[in-house]
C-alpha positions as a printed NumPy array, in Angstrom:
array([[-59.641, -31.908,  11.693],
       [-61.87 , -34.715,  12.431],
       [-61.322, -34.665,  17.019],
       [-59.467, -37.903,  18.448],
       [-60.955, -39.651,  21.661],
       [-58.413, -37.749,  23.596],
       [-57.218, -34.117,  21.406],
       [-59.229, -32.017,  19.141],
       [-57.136, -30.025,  17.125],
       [-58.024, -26.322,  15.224],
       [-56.171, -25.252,  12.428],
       [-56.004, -21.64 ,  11.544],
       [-53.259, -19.145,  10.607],
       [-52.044, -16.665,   7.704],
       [-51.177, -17.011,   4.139],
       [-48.344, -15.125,   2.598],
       [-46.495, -14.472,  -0.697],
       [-44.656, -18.534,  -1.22 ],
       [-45.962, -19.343,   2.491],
       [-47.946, -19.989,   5.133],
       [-48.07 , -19.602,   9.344],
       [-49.854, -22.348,  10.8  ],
       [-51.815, -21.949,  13.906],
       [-52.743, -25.059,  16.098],
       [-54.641, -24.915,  18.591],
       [-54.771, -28.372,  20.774],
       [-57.587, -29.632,  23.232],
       [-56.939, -32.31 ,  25.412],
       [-60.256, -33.156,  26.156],
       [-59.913, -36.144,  28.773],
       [-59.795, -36.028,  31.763],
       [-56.336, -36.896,  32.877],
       [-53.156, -34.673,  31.551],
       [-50.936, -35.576,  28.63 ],
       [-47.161, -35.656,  28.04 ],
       [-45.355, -36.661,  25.629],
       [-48.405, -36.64 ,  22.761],
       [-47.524, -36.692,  18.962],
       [-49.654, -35.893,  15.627],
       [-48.539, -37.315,  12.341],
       [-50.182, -35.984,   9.625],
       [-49.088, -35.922,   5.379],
       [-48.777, -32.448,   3.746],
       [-47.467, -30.899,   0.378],
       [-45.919, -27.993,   1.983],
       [-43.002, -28.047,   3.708],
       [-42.774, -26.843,   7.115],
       [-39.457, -24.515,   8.757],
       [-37.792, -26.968,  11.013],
       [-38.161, -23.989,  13.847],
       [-41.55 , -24.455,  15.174],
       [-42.501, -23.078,  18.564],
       [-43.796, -25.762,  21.277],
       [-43.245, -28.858,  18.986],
       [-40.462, -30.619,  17.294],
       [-40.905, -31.524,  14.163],
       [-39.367, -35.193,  12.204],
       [-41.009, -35.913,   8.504],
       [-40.927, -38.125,   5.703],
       [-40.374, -38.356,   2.501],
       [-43.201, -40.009,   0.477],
       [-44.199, -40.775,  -3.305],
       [-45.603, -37.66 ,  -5.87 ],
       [-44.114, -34.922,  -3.66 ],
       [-46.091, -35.485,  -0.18 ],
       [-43.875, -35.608,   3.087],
       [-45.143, -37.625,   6.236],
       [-45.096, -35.243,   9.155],
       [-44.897, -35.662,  13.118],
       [-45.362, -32.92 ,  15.318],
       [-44.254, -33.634,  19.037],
       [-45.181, -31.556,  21.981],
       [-41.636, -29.697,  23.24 ],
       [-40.873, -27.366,  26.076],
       [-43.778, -25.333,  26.761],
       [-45.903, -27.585,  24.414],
       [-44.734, -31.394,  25.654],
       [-47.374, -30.958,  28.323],
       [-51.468, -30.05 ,  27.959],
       [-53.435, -30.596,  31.329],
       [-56.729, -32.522,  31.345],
       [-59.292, -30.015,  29.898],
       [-56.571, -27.408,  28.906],
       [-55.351, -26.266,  25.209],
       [-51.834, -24.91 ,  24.223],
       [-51.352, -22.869,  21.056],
       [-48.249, -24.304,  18.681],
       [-47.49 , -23.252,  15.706],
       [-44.398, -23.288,  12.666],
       [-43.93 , -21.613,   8.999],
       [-44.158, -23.613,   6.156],
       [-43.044, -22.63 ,   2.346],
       [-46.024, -23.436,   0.214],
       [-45.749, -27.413,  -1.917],
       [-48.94 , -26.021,  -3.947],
       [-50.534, -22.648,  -4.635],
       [-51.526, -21.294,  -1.692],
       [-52.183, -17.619,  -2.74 ],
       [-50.439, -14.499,  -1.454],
       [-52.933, -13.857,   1.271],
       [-55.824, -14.86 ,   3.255],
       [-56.35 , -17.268,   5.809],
       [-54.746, -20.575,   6.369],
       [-57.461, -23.736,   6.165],
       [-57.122, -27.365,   7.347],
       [-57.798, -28.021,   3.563],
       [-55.133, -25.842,   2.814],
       [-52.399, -27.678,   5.218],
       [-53.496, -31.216,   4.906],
       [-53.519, -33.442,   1.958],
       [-55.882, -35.514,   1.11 ],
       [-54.552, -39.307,   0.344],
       [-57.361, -41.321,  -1.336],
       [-60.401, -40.865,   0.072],
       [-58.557, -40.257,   3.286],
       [-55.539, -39.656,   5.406],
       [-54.862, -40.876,   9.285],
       [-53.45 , -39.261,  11.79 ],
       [-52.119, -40.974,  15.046],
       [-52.468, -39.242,  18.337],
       [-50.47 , -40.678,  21.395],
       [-49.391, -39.617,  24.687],
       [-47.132, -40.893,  27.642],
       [-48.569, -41.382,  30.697],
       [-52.096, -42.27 ,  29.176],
       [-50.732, -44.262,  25.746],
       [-53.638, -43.447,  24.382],
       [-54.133, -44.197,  20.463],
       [-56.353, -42.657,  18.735],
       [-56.694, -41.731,  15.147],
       [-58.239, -38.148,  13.486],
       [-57.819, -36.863,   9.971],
       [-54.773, -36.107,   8.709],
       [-53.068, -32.858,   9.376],
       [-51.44 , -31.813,   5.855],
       [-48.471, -31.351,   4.417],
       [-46.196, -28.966,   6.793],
       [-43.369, -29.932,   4.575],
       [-39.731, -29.628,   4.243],
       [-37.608, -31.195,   7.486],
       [-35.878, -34.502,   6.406],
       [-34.454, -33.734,  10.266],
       [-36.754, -36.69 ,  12.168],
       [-33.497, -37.693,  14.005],
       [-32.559, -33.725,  14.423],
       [-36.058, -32.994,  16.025],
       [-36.141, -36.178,  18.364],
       [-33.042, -34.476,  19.931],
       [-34.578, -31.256,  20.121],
       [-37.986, -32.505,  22.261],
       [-35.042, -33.06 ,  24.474],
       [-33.559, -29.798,  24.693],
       [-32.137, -28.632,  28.084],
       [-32.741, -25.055,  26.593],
       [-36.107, -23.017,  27.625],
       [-37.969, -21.289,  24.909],
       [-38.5  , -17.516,  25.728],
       [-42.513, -17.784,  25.403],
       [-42.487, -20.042,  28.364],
       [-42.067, -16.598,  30.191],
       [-45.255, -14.502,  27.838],
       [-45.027, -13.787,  24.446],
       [-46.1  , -10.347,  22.512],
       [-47.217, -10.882,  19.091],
       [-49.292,  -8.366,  18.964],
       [-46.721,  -5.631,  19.698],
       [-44.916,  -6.628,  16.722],
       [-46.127,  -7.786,  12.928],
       [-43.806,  -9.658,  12.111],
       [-43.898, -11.704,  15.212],
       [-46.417, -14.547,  14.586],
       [-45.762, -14.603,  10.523],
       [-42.858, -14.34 ,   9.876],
       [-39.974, -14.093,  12.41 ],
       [-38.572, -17.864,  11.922],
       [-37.977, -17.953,   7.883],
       [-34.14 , -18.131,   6.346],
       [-32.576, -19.967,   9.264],
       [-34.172, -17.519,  11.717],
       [-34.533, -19.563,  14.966],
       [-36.306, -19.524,  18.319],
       [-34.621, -17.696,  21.281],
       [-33.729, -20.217,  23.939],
       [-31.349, -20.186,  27.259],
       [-28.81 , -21.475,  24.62 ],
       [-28.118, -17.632,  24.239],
       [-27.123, -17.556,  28.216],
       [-24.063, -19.495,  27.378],
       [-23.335, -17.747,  24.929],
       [-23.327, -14.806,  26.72 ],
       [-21.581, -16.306,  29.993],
       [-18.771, -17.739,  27.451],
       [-18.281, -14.238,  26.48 ],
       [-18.344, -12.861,  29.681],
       [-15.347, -15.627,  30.831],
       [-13.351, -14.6  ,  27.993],
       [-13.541, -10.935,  29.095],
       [-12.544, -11.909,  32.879],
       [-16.019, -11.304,  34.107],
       [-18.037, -14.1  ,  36.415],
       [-20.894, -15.724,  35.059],
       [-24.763, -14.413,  36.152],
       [-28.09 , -15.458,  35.749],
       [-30.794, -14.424,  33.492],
       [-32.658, -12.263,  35.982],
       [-29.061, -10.7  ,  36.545],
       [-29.207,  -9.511,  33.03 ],
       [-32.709,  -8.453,  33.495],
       [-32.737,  -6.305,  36.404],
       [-29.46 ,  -4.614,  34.467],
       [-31.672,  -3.725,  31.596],
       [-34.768,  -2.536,  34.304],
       [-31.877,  -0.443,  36.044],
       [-30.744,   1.235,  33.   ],
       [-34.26 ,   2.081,  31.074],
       [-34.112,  -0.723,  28.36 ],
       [-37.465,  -1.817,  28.933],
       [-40.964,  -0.909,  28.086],
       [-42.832,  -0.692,  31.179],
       [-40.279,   0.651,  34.149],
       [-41.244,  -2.315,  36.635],
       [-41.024,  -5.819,  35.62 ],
       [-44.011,  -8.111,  35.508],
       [-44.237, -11.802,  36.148],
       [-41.578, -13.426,  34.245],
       [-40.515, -10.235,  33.038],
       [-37.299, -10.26 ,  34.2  ],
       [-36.12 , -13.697,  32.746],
       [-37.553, -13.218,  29.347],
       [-36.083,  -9.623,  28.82 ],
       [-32.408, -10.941,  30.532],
       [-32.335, -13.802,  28.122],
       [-33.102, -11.312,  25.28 ],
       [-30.328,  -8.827,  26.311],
       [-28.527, -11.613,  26.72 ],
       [-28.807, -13.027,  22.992],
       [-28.13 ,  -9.32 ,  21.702],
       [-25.08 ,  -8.641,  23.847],
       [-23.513, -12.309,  22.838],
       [-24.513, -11.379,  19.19 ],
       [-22.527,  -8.678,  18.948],
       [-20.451,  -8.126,  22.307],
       [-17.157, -10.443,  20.088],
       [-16.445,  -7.677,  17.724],
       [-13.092,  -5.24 ,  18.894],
       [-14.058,  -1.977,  18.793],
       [-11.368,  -1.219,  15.99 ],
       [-13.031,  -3.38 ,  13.991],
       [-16.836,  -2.656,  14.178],
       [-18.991,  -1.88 ,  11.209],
       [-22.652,  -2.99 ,  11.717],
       [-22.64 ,  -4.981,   7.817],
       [-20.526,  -7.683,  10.073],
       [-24.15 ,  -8.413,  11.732],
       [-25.345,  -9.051,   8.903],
       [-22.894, -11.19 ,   6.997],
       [-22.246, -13.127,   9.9  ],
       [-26.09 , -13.818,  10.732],
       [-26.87 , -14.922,   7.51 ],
       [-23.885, -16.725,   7.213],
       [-24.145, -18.674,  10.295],
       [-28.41 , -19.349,   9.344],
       [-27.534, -20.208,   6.102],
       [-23.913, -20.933,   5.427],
       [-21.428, -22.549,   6.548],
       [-19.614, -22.201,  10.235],
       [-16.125, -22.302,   8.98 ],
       [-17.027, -19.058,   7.084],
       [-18.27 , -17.938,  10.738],
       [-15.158, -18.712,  12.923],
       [-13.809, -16.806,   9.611],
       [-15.327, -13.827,  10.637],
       [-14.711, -13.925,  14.159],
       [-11.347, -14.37 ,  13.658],
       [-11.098, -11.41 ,  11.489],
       [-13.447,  -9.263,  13.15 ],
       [-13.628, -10.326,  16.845],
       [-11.19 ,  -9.693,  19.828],
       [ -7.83 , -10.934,  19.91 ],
       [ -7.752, -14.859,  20.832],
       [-11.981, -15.231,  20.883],
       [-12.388, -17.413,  17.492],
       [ -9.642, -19.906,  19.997],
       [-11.267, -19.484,  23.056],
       [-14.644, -20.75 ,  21.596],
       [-13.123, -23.866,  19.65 ],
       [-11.227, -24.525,  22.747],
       [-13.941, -24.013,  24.987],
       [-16.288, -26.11 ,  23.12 ],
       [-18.763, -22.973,  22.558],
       [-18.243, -22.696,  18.838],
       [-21.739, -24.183,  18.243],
       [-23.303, -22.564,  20.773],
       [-21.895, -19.699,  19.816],
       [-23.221, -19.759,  15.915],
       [-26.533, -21.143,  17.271],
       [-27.418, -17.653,  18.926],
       [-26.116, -16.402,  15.689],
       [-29.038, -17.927,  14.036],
       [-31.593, -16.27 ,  17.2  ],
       [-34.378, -13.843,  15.457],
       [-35.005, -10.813,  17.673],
       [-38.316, -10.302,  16.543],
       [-39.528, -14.054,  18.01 ],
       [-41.849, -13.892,  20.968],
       [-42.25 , -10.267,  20.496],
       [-40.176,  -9.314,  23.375],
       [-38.126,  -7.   ,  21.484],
       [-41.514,  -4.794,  20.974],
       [-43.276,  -5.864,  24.085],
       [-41.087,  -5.59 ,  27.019],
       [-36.945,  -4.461,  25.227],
       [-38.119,  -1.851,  23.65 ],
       [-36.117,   0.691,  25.403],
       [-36.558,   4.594,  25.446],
       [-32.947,   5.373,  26.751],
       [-31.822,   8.292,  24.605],
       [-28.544,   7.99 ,  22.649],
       [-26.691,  10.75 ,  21.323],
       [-30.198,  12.458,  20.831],
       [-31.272,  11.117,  17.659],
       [-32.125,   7.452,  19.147],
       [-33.355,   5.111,  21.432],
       [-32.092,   2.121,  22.657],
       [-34.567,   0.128,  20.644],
       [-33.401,   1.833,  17.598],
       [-30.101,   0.162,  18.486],
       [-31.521,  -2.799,  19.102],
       [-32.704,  -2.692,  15.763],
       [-28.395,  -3.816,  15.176],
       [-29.542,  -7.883,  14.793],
       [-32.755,  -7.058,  12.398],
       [-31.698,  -7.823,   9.134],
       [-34.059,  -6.93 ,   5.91 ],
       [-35.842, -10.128,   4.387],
       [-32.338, -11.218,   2.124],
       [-30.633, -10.899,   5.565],
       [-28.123,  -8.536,   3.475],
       [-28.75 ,  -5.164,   5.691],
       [-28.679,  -4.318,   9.373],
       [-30.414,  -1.934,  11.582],
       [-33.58 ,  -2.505,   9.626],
       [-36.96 ,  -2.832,  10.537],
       [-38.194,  -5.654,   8.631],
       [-42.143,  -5.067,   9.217],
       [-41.59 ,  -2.458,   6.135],
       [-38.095,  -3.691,   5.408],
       [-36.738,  -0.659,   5.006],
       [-33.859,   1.23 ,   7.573],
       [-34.162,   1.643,  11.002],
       [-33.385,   5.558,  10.345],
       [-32.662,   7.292,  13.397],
       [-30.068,   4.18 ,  14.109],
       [-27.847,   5.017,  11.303],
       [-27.134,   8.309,  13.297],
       [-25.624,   7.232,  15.805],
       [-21.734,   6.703,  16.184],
       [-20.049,   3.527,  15.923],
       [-18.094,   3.472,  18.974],
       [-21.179,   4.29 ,  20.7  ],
       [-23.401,   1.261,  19.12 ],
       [-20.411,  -0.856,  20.144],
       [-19.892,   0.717,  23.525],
       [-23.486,  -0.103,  23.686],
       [-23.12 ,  -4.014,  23.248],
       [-20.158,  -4.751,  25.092],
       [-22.02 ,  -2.85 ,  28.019],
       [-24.679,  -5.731,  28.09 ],
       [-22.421,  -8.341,  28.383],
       [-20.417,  -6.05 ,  30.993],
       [-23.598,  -5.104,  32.385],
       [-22.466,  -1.929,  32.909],
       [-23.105,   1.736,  31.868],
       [-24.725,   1.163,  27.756],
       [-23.188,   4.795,  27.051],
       [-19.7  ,   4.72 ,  28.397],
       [-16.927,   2.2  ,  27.896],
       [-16.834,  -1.387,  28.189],
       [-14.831,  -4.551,  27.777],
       [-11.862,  -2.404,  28.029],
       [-10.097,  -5.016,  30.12 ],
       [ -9.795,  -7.396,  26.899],
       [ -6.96 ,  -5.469,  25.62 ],
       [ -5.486,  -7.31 ,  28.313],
       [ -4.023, -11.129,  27.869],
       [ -4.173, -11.799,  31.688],
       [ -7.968, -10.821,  31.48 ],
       [ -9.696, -13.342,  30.231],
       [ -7.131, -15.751,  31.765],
       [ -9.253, -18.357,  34.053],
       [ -7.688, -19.223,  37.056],
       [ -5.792, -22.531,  36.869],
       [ -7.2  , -25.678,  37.988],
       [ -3.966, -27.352,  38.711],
       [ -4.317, -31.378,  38.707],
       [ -2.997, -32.784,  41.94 ],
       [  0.56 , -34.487,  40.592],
       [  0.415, -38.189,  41.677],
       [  3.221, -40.088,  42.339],
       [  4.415, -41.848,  39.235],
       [  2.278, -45.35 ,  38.684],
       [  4.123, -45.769,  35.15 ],
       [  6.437, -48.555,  34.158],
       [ 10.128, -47.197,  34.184],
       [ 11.842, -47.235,  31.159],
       [ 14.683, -50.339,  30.877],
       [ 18.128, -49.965,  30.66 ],
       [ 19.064, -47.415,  28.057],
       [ 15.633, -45.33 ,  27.985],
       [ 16.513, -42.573,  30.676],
       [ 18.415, -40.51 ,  28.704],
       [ 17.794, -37.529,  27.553],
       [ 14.696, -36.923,  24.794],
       [ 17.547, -35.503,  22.414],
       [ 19.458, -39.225,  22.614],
       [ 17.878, -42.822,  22.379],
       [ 15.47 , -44.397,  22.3  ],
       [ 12.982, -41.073,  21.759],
       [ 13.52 , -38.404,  20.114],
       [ 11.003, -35.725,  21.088],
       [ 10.295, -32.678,  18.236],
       [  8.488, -29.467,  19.67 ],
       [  6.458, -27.642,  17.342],
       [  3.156, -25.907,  17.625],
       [  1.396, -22.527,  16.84 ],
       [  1.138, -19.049,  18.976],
       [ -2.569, -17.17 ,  19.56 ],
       [ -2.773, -14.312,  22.055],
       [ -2.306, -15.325,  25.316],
       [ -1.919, -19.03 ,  24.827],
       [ -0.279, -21.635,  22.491],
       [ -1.177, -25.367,  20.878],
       [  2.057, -27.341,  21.542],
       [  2.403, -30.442,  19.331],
       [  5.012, -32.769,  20.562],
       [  6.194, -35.625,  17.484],
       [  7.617, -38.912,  19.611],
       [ 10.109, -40.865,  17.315],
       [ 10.883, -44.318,  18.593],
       [ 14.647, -44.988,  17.687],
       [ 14.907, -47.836,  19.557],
       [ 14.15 , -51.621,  18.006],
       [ 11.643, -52.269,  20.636],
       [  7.883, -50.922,  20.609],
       [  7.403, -48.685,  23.71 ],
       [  4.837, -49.002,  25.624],
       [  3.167, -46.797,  28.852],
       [  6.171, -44.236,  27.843],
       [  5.825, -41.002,  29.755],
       [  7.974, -37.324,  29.69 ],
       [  8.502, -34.952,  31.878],
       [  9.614, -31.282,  31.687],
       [  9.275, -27.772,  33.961],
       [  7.277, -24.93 ,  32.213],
       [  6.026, -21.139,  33.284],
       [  3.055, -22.05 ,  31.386],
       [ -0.923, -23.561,  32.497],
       [ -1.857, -26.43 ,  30.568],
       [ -5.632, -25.491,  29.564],
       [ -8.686, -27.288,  27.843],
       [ -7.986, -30.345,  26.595],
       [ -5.127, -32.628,  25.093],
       [ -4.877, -35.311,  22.278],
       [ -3.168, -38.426,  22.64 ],
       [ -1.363, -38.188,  25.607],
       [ -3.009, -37.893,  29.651],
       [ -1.664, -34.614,  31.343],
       [ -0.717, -33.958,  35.383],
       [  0.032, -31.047,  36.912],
       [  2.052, -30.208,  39.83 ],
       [  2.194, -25.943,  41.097],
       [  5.464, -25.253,  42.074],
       [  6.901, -21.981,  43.228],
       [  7.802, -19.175,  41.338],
       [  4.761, -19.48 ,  39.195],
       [  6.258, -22.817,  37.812],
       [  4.485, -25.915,  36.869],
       [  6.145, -29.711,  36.368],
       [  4.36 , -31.392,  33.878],
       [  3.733, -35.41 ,  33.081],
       [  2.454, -35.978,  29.924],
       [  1.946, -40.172,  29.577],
       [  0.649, -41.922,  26.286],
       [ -3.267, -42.342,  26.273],
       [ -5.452, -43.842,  23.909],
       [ -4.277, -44.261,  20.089],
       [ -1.173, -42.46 ,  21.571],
       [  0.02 , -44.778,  24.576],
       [  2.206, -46.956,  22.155],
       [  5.197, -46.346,  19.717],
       [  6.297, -49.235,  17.255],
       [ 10.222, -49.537,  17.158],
       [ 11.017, -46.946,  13.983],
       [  7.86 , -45.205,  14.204],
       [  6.827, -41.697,  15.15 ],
       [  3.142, -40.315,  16.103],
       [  2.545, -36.905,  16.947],
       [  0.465, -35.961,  20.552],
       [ -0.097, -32.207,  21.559],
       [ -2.333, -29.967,  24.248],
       [ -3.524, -26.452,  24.871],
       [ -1.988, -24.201,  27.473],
       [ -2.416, -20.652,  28.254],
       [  1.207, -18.62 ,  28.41 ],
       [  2.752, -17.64 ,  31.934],
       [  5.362, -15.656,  30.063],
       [  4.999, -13.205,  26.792],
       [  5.233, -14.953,  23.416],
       [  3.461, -12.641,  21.317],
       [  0.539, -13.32 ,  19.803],
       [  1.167, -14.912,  16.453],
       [  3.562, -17.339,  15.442],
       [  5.45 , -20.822,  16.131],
       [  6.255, -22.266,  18.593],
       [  9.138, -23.499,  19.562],
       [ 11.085, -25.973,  22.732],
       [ 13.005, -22.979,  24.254],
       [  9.142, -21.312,  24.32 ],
       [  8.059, -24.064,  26.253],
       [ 10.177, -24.972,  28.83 ],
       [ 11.426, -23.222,  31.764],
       [ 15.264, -21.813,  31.548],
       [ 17.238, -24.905,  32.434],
       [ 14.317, -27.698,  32.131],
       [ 15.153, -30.317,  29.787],
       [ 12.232, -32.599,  28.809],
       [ 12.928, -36.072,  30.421],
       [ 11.692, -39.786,  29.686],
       [ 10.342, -41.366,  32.794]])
C-alpha cells in the first residue's frame, strides 16, 4: 500500500482453506498523534464483522466488489505521533485465494481500473490524504452496526496483552462462525448472574485474584494487567455456563446454545435457558434487560487474545485425570460448533475432560461466578426463591396530585364506572400481573388512578400505567397505579389492558395464573381514586 502523508500501512497475514487473516500494521508517521483515523479501501473478499482494534462499515458495489472502511476502535482508535498499532479481522475469500500461504496486499485489495483510492482521516489533525486502495475485506453490510461499535463502552481483552503465540488458533482463526471478541460486556454478564444468585457484584480484578488464589493461572503471580485480563476471562466462562441447574447439566447444552446464540436466533436461546437454566433465570434476564447481554457473551470465543493458553491455563488437578484447563476446554466447540470440550487446534476431543464427572464440571462453573472453592459446591443458595430476591427499592408514596373521580366514580372497581379484570402469569418467585380497565361509564376517563394493599414488591418495570409505593408494616405495601402514556385515558365503552412485574412476598408456586385473591392482601379491595 502506496504510504499517505500521515499513515503507512503493511499488509501481511495467513491464507487458509475458503479464507484469509489479515494483518495491518499502521504507522502514523507525523508528528502529532491521531484519533479517530479511518481507511476505506474496495475488496472482493468479505471480511468477519469481528475485527480486533477497528470497526468495520462496507458497501455494496457493482460486479461483486464491497467498499470497505476500517475505523480505529478501543485499543486501535488512537496511534501516537511516530507509533504503529497492529489490527487485524478474518475475511472469507470473494476469489481464489488458495488453501495456504501468505496473505498479500494484491491478494486483499482490488484493483478498480487502473487504480483504487483510499481516504485516510483523523480527528484532531483532519488530515486527508489518499493511498492505494486496501482490497476487498468483504462481507459486513453492518456500516450503521460498526459506527455504534467504535463507540463501545466495552474494553477489548488485548488492551491488557494478548498471547497468540501460546495458542494456534489464536491469530487465524478464533473469530469465524459468529465467534466474537471478549469484551467487559462479559462482566455484566457475570454480575447479572451473580444478582440473581443473591451474591454482590465485584470487579474484574476481584475475579482475577480468585482465579490467582485458587491455581487457575499459568504463572502463580500476576503480571501487569494480568489480573484484569484473566478476571474478565473467568468471568466470560463462569457467565457462559454458571445458568445451567445442576439437574440439568450435560456439556452438548454449550454447544447448542453457543452456536445457536452466534448463529441462530435468540428466541431459540431464552428457549434453552428456560429449559435448561435455574428456576426463574430466562425472567430475570428479560426483566432485567440482560437478555442481550447475556447472548452476546454467548457468542465470546475463548481462544481470542490467547489468554486461555497464555495466562488461564490452569494446572489445578480435578478428580486426577484433569486440569482445570481441560475444563476450560467446556466453551471450545469443534469448527461446526456441534461438540464441546474440544480442542479445536486439531479439532478433535479435549480427552482427559470427558473424564471427569458432571456435577463436578458444573460445581466447577458455578464456583467462578461464586468465587468460591472450583471443587466443592456452589450456587446452592438458588434453590432458594428469597435468594436472588434484591432488596426493595420502595418509591416514596406522594400524596395524591390526581384529579378525583366525579360523582359516581368512587365505588368499588367491581361496580361503575370501571370494571377492573386481574389476570396475569406465575414464574418462581415473582409474577406479571395484567390488569384489563373497562370503562362502563358514557364519559371518557381521564388521569384515572387505583389503589389496592398487597404482600407483594412491585419490581422492574410496568406498561401503561406509573407505579408508587408506600412500605407499610407487616411486610405490606399500598400501591397507586395511575394511567401513563398510551394508557392514561379510557374512551366511554372501551377497555385497554396495563400490567407490571413484582416479585412475591407470599408463596404462589412457581407456575401458573394469576389471579385477584393472589394479588391483594386479605381484606384489600382495589379502589378508584
Amino acid at each position: 500500500m502506496t504510504p499517505s502523508e500521515s499513515l503507512q500501512t503493511t499488509i501481511g497475514g495467513d491464507i487458509w482453506w475458503g479464507g484469509f487473516t489479515a494483518d495491518l500494521a499502521i504507522t502514523n508517521s507525523s508528528d502529532q498523534d491521531l484519533d479517530g483515523w479511518s481507511v476505506s479501501f474496495i475488496s472482493r473478499h468479505q471480511l468477519d464483522p469481528n475485527a480486533w482494534g477497528v470497526a468495520v462499515a462496507s458497501e455494496l458495489l457493482d460486479n461483486g466488489l464491497r467498499r470497505y472502511t476500517l475505523t480505529g476502535t478501543g485499543w486501535g482508535s488512537r496511534i501516537p505521533a511516530g507509533g504503529t498499532i497492529k489490527v487485524g479481522f478474518n475475511g472469507t475469500q470473494g476469489s481464489d485465494l488458495g488453501r495456504e500461504g501468505n496473505l498479500t496486499e494484491e491478494m486483499l485489495i482490488a484493483k478498480v481500473g487502473e487504480a483504487s483510492s483510499t481516504s485516510v482521516e483523523s480527528d484532531p489533525a483532519t488530515t486527508k490524504t489518499s493511498t492505494e486502495t486496501m482490497a476487498d475485506h468483504a462481507g459486513h453490510d453492518h456500516a450503521m452496526q460498526h459506527q455504534a461499535a467504535a463507540q463501545s463502552p466495552y474494553t477489548d481483552i488485548n488492551s491488557w496483552g494478548s498471547f497468540h503465540g501460546s495458542n494456534h488458533n489464536s491469530e487465524h482463526n478464533e473469530l469465524v462462525g459468529g465467534r466474537t471478541a471478549i469484551t467487559t460486556e462479559a462482566m455484566e454478564a457475570f454480575n447479572g448472574l451473580r444478582a440473581f444468585a443473591g451474591l454482590e457484584a465485584v470487579g474484574i480484578e476481584q475475579v482475577g485474584e480468585w482465579a490467582y488464589a485458587n491455581g487457575l493461572t499459568n504463572n502463580s503471580q500476576a503480571w501487569g494487567d494480568d489480573t484484569k485480563g484473566v478476571g474478565l476471562w473467568y468471568a466470560m466462562q463462569g457467565a457462559k455456563v454458571g445458568w445451567i441447574a445442576d439437574q440439568a447439566y450435560d456439556p452438548q447444552i454449550l454447544a447448542d446454545i453457543q452456536r445457536t446464540a452466534r448463529l441462530g436466533s435468540g428466541d431459540d436461546v431464552m428457549a434453552m435457558v428456560r429449559e435448561f437454566g435455574h428456576e426463574g433465570f430466562a425472567d430475570y434476564l428479560e426483566q432485567s434487560a440482560l437478555r442481550e447481554t447475556f447472548i452476546n457473551t454467548l457468542k465470546m470465543e475463548p481462544h481470542y487474545g490467547g489468554w486461555m493458553h497464555g495466562r488461564t491455563h490452569g494446572f489445578l488437578n480435578i478428580e486426577g485425570v484433569a486440569i482445570a484447563h481441560d475444563i476450560n476446554h467446556l466453551t471450545v466447540l469443534g469448527w461446526d460448533q456441534n461438540q464441546p470440550f474440544m480442542n479445536d487446534t486439531f479439532d478433535w476431543p479435549q480427552w482427559p475432560a470427558l473424564d471427569v464427572s458432571d456435577q463436578t464440571v458444573i460445581n466447577y462453573y458455578q464456583g467462578i461466578v461464586a468465587l468460591g472453592d472450583p471443587l466443592s459446591k456452589n450456587l446452592e443458595a438458588l434453590s432458594s426463591p428469597e435468594s436472588f430476591t434484591p432488596e426493595p427499592q420502595p418509591i416514596a408514596f406522594p400524596e395524591p396530585v390526581l384529579p378525583k373521580a366525579g360523582p359516581g366514580e368512587t365505588d368499588l372497581l367491581t361496580g361503575n364506572p370501571l370494571d377492573v379484570e386481574v389476570s396475569g402469569d406465575l414464574w418462581w418467585n415473582g409474577f406479571t400481573a395484567s390488569l384489563t380497565l373497562t370503562n362502563q361509564s358514557e364519559q371518557r376517563l381521564e388521569n384515572w388512578a387505583l389503589s389496592f394493599t398487597s404482600h407483594h414488591r412491585f419490581y422492574g418495570e410496568a406498561w401503561g400505567v406509573d407505579v408508587a409505593t408506600q412500605s407499610l408494616n407487616g411486610d405490606l405495601y399500598r400501591y397507586e397505579l395511575s394511567g401513563a402514556d398510551w394508557g392514561s385515558s379510557i374512551d366511554a365503552g372501551q377497555s385497554l389492558t396495563v400490567g407490571f412485574n413484582a416479585l412475591a412476598g407470599t408463596e404462589l408456586g412457581r407456575d401458573g395464573a394469576l389471579s385477584e385473591a393472589m394479588l391483594l392482601a386479605a381484606g384489600s379491595e382495589i379502589t378508584q381514586i
